[in-house]
LUMNUTOR-493575 format. One line per field, with one value per atom (N, C-alpha, C, O): residue number from 1; residue in one letter; atom name; x, z negated, y negated. Coordinates in Angstrom, 2 decimals. Atoms other than C-alpha are relative to their C-alpha. Layout:
BEGIN
pos (NUM / ...)
code (A / ...)
site (CA / ...)
c1 (X / ...)
c3 (Z / ...)
c2 (Y / ...)
REM end
This chain:
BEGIN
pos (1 / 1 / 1 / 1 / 2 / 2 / 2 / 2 / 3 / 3 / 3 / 3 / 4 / 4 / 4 / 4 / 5 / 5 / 5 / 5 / 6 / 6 / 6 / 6 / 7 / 7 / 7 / 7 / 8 / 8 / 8 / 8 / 9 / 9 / 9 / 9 / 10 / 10 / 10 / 10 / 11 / 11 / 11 / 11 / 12 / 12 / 12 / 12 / 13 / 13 / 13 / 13 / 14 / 14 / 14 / 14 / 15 / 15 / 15 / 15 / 16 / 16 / 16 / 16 / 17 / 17 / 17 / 17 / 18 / 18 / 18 / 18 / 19 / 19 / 19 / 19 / 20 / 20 / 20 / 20 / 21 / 21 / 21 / 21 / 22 / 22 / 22 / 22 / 23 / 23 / 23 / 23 / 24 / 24 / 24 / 24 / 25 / 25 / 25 / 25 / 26 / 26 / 26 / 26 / 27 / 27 / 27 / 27 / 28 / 28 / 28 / 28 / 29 / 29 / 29 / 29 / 30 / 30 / 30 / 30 / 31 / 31 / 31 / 31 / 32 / 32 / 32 / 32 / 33 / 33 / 33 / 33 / 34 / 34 / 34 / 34 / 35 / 35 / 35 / 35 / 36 / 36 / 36 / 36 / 37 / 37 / 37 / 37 / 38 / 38 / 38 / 38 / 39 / 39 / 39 / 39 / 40 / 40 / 40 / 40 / 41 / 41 / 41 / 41 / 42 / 42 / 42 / 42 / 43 / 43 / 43 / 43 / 44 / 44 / 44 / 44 / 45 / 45 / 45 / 45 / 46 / 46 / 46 / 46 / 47 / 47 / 47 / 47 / 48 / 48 / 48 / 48 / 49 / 49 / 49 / 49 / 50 / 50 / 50 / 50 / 51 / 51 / 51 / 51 / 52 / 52 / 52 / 52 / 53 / 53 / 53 / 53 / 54 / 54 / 54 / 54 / 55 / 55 / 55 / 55 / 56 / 56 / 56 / 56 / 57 / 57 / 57 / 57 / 58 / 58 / 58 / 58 / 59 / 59 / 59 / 59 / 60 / 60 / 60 / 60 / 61 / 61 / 61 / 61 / 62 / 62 / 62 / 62 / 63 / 63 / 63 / 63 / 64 / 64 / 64 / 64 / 65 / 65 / 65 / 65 / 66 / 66 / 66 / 66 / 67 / 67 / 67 / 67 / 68 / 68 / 68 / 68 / 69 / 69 / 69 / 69 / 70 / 70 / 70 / 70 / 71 / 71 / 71 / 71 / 72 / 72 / 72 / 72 / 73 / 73 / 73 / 73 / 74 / 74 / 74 / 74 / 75 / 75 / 75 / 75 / 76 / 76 / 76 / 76 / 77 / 77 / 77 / 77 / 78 / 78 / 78 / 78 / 79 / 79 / 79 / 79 / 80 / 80 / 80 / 80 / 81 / 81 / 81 / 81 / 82 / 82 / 82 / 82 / 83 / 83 / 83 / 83 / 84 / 84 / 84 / 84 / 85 / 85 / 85 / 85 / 86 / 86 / 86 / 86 / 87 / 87 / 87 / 87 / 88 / 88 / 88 / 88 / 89 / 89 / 89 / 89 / 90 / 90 / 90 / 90 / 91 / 91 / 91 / 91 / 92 / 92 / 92 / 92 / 93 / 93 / 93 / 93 / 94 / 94 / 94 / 94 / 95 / 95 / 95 / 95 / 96 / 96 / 96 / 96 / 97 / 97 / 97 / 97 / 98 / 98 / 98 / 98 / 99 / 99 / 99 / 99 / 100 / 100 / 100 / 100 / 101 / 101 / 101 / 101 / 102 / 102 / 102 / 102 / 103 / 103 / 103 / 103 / 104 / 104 / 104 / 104 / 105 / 105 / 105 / 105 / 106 / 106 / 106 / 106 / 107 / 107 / 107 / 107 / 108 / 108 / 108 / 108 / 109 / 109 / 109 / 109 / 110 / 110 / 110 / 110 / 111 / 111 / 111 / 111 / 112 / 112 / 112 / 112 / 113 / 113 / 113 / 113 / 114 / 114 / 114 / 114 / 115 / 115 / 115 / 115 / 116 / 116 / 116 / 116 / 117 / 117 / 117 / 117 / 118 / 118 / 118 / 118 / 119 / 119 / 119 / 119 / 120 / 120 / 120 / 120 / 121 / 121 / 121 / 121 / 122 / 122 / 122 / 122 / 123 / 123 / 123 / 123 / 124 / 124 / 124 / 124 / 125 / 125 / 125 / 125)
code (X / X / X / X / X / X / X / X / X / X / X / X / X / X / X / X / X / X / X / X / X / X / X / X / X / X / X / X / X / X / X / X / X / X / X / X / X / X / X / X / X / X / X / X / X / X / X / X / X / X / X / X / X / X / X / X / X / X / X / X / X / X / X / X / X / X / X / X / X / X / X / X / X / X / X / X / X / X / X / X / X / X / X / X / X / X / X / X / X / X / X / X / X / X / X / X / X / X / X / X / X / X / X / X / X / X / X / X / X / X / X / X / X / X / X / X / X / X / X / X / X / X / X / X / X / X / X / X / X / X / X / X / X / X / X / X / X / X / X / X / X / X / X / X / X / X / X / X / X / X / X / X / X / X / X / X / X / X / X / X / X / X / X / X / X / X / X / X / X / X / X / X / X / X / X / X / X / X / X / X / X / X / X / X / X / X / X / X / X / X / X / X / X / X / X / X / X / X / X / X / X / X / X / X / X / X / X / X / X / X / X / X / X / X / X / X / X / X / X / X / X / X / X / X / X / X / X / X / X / X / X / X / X / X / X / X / X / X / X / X / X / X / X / X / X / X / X / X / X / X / X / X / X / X / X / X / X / X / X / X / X / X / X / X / X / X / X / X / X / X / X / X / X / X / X / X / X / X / X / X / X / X / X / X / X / X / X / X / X / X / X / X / X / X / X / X / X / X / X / X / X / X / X / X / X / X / X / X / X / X / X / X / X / X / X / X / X / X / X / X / X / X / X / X / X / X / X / X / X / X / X / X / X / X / X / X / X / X / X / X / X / X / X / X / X / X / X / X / X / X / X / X / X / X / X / X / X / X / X / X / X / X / X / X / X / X / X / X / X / X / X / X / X / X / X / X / X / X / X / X / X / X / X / X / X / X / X / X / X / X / X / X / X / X / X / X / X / X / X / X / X / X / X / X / X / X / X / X / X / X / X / X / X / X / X / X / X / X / X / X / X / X / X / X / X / X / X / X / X / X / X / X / X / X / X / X / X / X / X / X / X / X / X / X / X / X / X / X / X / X / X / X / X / X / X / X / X / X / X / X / X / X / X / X / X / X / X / X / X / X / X / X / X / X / X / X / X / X / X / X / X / X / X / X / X / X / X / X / X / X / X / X / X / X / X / X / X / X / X / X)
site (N / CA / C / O / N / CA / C / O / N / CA / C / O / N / CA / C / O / N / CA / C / O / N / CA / C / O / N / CA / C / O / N / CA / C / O / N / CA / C / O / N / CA / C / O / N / CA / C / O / N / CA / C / O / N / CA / C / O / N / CA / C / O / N / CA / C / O / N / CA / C / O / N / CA / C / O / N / CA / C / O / N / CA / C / O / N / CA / C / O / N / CA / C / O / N / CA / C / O / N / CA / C / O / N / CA / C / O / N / CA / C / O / N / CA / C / O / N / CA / C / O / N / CA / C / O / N / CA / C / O / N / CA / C / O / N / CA / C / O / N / CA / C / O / N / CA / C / O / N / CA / C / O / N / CA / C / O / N / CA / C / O / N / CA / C / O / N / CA / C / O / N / CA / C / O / N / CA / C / O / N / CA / C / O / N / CA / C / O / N / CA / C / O / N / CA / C / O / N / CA / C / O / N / CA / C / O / N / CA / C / O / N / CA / C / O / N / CA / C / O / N / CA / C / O / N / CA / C / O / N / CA / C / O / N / CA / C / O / N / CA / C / O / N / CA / C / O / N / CA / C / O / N / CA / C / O / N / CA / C / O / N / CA / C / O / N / CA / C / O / N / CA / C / O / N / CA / C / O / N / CA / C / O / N / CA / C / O / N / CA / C / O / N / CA / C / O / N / CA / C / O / N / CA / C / O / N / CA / C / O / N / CA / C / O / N / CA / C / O / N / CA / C / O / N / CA / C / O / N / CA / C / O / N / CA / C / O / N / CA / C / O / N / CA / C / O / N / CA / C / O / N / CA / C / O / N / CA / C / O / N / CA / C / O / N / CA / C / O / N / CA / C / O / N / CA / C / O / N / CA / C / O / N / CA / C / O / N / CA / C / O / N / CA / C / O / N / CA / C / O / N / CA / C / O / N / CA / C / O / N / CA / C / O / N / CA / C / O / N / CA / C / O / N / CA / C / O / N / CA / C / O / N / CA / C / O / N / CA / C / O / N / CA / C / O / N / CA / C / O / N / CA / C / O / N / CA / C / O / N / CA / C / O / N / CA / C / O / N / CA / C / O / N / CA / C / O / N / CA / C / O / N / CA / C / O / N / CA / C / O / N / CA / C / O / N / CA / C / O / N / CA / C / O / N / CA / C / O / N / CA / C / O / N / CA / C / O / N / CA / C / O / N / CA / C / O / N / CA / C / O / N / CA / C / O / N / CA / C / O / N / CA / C / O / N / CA / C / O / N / CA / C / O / N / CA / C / O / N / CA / C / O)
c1 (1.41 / 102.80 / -0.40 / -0.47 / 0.26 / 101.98 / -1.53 / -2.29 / 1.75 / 98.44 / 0.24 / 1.28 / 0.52 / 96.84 / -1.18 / -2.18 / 1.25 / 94.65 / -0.68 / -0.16 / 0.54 / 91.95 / -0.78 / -1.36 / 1.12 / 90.24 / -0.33 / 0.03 / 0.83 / 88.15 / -1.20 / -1.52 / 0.98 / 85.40 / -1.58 / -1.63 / 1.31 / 81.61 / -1.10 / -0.67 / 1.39 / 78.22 / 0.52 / 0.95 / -0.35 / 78.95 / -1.34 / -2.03 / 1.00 / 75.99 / 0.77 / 1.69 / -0.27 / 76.56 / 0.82 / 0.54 / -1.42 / 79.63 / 0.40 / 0.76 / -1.42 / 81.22 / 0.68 / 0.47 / -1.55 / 84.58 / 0.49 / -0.42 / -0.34 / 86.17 / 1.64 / 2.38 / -1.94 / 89.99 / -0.01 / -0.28 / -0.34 / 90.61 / 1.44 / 1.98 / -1.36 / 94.02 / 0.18 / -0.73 / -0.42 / 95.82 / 1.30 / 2.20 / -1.12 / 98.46 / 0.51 / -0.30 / -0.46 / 100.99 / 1.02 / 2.01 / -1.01 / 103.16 / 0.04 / -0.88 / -0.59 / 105.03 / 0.96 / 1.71 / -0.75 / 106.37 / 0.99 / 0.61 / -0.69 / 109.05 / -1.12 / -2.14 / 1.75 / 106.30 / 0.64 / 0.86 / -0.79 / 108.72 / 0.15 / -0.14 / 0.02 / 109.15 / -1.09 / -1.08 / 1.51 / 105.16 / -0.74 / -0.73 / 0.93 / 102.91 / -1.54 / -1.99 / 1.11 / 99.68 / -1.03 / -0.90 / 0.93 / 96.33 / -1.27 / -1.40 / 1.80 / 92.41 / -1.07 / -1.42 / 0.96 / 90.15 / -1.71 / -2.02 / 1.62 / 86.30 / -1.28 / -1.51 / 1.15 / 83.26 / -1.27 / -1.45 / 0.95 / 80.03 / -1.32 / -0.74 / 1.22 / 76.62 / -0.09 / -0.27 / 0.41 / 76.26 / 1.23 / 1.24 / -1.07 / 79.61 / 1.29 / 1.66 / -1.57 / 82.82 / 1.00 / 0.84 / -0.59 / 85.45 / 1.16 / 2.15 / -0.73 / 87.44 / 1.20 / 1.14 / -0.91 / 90.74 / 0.09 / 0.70 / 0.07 / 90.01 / 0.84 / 0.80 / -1.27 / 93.70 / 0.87 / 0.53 / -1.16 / 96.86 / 0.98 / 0.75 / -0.38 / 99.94 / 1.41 / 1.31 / -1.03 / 103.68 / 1.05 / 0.95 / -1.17 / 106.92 / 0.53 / 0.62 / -0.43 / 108.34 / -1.08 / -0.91 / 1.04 / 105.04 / -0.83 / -1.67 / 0.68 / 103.80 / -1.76 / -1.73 / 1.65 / 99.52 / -0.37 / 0.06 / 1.04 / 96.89 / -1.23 / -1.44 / 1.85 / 92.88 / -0.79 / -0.73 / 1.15 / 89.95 / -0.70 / -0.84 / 0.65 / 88.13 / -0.84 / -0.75 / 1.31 / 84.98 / 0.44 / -0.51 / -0.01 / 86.72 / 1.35 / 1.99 / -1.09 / 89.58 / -0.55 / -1.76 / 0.22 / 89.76 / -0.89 / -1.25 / 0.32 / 87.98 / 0.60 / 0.53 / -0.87 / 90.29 / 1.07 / 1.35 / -1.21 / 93.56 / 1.09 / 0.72 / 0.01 / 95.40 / 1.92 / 2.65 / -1.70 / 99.35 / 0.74 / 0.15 / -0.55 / 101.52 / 1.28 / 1.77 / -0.77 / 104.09 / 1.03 / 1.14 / -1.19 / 106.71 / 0.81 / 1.03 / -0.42 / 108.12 / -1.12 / -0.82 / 1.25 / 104.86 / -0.62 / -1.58 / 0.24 / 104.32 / -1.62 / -2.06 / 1.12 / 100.67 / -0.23 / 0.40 / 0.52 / 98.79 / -1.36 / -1.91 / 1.41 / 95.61 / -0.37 / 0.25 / 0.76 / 93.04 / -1.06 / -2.06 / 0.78 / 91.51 / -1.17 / -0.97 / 1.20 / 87.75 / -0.74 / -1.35 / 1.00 / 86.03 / -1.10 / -1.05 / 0.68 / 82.92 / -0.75 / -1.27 / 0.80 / 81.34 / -1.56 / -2.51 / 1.31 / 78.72 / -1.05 / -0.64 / 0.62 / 75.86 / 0.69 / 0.56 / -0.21 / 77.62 / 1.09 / 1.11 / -1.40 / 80.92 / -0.21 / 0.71 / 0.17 / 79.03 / 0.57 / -0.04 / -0.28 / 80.95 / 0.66 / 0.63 / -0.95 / 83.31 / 1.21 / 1.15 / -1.21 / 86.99 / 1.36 / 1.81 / -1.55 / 90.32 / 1.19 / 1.39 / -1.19 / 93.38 / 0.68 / 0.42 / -0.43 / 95.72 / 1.73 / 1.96 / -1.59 / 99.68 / 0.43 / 0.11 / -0.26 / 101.41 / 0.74 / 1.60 / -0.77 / 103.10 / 0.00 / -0.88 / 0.44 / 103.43 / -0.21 / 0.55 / -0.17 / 102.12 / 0.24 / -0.01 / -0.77 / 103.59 / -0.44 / -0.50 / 0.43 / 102.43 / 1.04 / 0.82 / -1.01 / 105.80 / 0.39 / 0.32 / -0.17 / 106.83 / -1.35 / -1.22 / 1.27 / 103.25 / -0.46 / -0.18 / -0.43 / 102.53 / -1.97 / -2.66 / 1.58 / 98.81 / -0.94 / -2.04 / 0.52 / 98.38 / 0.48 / 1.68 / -0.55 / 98.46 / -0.41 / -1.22 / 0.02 / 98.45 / 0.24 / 1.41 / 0.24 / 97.41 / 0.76 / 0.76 / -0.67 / 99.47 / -0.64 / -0.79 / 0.55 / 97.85 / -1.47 / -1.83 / 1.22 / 94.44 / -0.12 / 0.24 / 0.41 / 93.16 / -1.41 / -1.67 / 0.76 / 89.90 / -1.40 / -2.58 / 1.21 / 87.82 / -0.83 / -1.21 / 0.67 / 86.03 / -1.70 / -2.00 / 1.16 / 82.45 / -0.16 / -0.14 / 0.20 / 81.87 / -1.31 / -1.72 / 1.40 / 78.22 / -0.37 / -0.52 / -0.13 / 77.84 / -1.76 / -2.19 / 1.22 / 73.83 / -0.84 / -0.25 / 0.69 / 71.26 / -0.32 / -0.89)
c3 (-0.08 / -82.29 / -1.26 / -2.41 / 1.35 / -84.60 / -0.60 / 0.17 / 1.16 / -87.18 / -0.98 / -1.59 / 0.69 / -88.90 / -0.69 / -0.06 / 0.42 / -91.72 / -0.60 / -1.05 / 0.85 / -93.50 / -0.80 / -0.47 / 1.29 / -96.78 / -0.46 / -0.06 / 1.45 / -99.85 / 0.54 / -0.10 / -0.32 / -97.77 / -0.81 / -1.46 / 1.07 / -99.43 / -0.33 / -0.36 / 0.48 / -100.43 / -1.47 / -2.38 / 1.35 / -103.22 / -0.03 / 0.98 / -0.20 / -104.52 / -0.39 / -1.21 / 0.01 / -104.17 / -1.43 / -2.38 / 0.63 / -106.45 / -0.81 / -1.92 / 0.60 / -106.92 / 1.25 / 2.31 / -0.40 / -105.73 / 1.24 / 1.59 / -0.67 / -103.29 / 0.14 / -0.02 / -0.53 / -102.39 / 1.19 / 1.18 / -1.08 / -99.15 / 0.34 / 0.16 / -0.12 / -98.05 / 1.43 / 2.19 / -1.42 / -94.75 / -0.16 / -0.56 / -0.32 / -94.31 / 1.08 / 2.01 / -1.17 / -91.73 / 0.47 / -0.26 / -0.46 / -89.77 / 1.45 / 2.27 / -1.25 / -86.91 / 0.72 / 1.68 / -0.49 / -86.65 / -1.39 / -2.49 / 0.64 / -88.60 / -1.09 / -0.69 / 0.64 / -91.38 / 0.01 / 1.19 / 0.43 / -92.78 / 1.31 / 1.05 / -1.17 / -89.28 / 0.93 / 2.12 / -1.29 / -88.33 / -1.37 / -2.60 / 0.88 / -89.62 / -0.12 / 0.90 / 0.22 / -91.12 / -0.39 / -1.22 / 0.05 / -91.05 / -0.13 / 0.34 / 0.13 / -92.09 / 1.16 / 1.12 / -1.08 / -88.97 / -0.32 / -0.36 / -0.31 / -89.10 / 0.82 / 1.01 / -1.07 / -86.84 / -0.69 / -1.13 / 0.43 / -87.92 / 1.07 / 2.06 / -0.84 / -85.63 / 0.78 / 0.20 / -0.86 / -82.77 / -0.27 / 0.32 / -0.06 / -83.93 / 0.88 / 1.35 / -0.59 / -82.54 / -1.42 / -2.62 / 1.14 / -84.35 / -0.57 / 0.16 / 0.72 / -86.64 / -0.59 / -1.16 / 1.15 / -88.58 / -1.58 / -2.03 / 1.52 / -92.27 / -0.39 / -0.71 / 0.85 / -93.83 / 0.97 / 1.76 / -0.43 / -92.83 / -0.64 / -1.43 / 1.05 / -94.63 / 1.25 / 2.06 / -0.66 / -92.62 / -0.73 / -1.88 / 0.69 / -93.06 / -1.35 / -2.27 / 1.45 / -95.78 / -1.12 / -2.13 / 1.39 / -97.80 / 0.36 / -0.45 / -0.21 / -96.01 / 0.09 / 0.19 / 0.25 / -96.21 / 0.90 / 0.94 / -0.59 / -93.96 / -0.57 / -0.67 / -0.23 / -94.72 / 0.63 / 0.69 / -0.33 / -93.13 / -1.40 / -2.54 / 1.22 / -94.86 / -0.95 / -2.17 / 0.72 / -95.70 / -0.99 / -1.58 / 0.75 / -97.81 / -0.88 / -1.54 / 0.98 / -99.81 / -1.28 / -1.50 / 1.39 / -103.41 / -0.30 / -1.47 / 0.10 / -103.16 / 0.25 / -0.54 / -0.45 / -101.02 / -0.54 / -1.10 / 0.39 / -101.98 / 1.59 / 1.75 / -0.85 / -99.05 / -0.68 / -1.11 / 0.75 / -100.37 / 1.21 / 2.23 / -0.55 / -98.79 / -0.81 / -1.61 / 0.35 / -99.91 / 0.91 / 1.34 / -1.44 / -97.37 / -0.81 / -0.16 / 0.31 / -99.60 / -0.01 / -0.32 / 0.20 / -99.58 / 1.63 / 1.80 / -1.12 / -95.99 / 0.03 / 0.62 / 0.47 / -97.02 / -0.38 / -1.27 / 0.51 / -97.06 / -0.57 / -0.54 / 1.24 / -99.45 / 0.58 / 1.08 / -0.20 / -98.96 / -1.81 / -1.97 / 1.04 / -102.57 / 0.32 / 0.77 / -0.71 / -102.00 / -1.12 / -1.55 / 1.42 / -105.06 / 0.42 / 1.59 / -0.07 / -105.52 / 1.53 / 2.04 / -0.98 / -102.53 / 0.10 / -0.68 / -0.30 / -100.36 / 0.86 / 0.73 / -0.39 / -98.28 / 1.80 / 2.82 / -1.40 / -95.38 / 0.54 / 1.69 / 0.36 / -96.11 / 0.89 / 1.50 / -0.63 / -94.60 / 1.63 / 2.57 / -1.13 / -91.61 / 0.03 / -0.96 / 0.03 / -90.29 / -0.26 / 0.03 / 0.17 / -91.43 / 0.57 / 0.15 / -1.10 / -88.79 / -1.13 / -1.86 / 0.29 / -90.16 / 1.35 / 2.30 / -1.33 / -87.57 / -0.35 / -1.49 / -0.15 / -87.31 / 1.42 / 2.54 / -1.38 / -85.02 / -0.03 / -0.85 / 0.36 / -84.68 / -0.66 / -0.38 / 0.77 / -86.87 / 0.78 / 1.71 / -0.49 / -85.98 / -0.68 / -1.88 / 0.66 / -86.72 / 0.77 / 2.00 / -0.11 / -86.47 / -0.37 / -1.32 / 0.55 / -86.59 / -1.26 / -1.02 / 0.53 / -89.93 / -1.29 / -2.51 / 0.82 / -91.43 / 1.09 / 2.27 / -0.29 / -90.91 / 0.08 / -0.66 / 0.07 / -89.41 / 0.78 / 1.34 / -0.54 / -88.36 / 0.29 / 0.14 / -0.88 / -86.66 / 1.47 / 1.89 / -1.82 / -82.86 / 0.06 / 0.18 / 0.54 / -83.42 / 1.01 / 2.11 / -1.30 / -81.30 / -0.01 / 1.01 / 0.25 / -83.14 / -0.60 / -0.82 / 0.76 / -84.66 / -0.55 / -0.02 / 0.40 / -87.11 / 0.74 / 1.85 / -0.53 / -86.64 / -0.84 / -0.57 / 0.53 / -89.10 / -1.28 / -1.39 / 0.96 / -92.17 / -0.37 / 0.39 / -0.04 / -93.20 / -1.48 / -2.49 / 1.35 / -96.01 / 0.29 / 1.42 / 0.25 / -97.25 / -1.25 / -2.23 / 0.98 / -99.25 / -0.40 / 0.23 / -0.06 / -100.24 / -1.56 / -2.29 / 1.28 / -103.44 / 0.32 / -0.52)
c2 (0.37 / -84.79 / -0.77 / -0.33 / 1.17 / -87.55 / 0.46 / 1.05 / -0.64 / -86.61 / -1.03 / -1.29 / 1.01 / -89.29 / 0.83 / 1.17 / -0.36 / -87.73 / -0.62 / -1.64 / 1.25 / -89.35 / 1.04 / 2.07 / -0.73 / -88.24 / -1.00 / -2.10 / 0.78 / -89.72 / -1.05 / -2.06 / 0.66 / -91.05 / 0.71 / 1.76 / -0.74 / -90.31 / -1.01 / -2.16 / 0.85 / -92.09 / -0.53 / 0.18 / 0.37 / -94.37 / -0.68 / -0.61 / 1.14 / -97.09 / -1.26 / -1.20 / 0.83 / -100.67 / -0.40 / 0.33 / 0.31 / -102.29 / 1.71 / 2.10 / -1.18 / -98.96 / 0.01 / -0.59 / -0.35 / -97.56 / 0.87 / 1.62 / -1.26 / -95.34 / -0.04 / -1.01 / 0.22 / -94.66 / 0.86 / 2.06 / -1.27 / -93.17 / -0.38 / -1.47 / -0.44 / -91.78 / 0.07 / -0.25 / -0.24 / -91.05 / 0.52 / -0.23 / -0.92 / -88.32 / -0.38 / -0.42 / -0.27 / -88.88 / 0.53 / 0.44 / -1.12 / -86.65 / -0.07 / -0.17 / -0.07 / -86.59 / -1.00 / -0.88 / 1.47 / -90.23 / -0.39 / 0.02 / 1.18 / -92.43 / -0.38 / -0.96 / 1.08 / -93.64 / -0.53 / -0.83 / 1.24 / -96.14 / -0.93 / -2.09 / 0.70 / -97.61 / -0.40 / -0.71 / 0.38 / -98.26 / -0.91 / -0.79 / 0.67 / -100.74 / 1.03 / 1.54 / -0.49 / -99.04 / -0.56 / -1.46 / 0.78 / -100.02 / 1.01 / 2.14 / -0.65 / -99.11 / -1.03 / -2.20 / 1.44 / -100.58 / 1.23 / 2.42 / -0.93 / -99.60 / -0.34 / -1.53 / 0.05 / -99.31 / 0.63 / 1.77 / -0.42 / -99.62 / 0.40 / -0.05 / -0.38 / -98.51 / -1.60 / -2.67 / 1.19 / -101.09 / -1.09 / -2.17 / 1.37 / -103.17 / 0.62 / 1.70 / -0.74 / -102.92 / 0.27 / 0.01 / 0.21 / -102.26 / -0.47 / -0.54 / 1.04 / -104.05 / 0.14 / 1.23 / -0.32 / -104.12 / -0.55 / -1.52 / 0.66 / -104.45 / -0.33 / -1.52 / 0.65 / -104.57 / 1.06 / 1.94 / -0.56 / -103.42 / -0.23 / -1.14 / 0.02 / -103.06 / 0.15 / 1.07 / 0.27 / -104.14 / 1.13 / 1.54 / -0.86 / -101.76 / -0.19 / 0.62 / 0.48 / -104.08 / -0.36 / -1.03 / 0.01 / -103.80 / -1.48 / -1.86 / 1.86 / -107.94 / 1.12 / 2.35 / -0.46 / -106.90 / -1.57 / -2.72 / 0.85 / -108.34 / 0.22 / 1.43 / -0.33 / -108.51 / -0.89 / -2.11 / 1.11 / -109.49 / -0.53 / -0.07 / 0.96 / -112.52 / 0.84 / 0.79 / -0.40 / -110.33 / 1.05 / 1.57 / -1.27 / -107.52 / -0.99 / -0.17 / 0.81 / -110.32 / 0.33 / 0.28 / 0.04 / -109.67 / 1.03 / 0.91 / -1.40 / -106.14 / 1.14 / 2.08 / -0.76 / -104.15 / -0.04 / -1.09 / 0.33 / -103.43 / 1.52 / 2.68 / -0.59 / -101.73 / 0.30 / -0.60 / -0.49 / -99.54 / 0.84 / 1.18 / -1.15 / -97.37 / 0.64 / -0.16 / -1.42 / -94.24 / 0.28 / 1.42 / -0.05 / -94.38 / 1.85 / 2.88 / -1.72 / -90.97 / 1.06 / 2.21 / -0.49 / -89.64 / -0.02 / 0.74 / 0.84 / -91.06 / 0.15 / 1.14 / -0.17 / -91.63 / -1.32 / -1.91 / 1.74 / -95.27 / 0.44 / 1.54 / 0.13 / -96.23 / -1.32 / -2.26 / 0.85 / -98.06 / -0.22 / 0.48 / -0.11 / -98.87 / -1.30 / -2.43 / 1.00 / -100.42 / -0.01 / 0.97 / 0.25 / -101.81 / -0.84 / -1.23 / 0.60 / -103.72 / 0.26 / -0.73 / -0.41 / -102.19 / -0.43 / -0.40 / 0.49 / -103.67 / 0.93 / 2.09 / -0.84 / -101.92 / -0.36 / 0.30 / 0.24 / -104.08 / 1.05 / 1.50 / -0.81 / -101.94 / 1.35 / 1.88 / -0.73 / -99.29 / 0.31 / -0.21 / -0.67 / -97.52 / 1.24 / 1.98 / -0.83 / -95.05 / -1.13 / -2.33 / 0.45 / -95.83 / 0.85 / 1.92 / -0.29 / -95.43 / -0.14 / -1.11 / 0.56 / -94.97 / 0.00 / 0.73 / 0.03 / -96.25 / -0.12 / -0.51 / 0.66 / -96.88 / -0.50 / -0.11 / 0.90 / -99.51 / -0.53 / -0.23 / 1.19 / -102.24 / -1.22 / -2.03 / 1.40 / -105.09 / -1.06 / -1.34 / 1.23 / -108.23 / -1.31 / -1.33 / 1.03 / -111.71 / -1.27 / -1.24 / 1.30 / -115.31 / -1.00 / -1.76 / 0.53 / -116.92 / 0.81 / 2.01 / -0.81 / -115.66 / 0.14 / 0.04 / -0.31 / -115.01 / 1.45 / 1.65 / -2.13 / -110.71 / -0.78 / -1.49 / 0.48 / -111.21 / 1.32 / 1.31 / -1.05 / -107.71 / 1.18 / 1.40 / -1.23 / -104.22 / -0.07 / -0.90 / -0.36 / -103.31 / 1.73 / 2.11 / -0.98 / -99.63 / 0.56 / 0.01 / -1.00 / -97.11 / 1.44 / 2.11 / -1.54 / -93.64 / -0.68 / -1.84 / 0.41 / -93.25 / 1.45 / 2.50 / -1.09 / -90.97 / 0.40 / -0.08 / -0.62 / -88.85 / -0.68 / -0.46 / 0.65 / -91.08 / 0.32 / 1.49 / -0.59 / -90.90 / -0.67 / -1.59 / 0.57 / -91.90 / -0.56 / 0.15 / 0.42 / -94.70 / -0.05 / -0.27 / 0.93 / -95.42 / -0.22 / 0.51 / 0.70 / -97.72 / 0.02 / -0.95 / 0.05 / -97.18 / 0.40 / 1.20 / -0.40 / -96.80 / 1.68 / 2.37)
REM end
């Protein structure tokens, strides 16, 4: 039974920090691409970054050069480090694992197969 956990979510105020984590168990980690997707009130939802077996990283445009997205393959445990936080930043955050995706040889994603249970950022004064 595969478990996707998620911690270190929490109220921060605008340009501060957070790190959230994701435990996983039950699958191969080393053999799944991992990813942070989030859903905010009324949006759908999205895949912020993702992070390929051999370490290739995706992000969406709106979180470049703030996010930093890792993984622990001995640890089997990915990071999401989120600096400079906006009020838009505000949602829940998925951890997911999947399959890598590939654009010829440019890594342009995940294709989620598990999902975690979600955590809550807010980003607010």
């Amino acid at each position: 039974q595969v478990q996707l956990v998620e911690s270190g979510g929490g109220l921060v105020q605008p340009g501060g920090s957070l790190r959230l984590s994701c435990a996983a168990s039950g699958l191969t980690f080393g053999n799944y691409g991992m990813g942070w997707y989030r859903q905010a009130p009324g949006k759908e939802r999205e895949l912020v970054a993702s992070v390929s077996s051999n370490g290739s990283t995706y992000y969406v445009d709106s979180v470049k050069g703030r996010f930093t997205i890792s993984r622990d393959n001995a640890q089997n445990t990915a990071y999401l480090q989120m600096n400079s936080l906006k009020p838009e930043d505000t949602a829940v955050y998925y951890c997911a694992a999947g399959k890598n995706q590939w654009r010829g040889w440019r890594y342009s994603g995940l294709s989620a197969d598990y999902w975690g249970q979600g955590t809550q950022v807010t980003v607010s004064l």
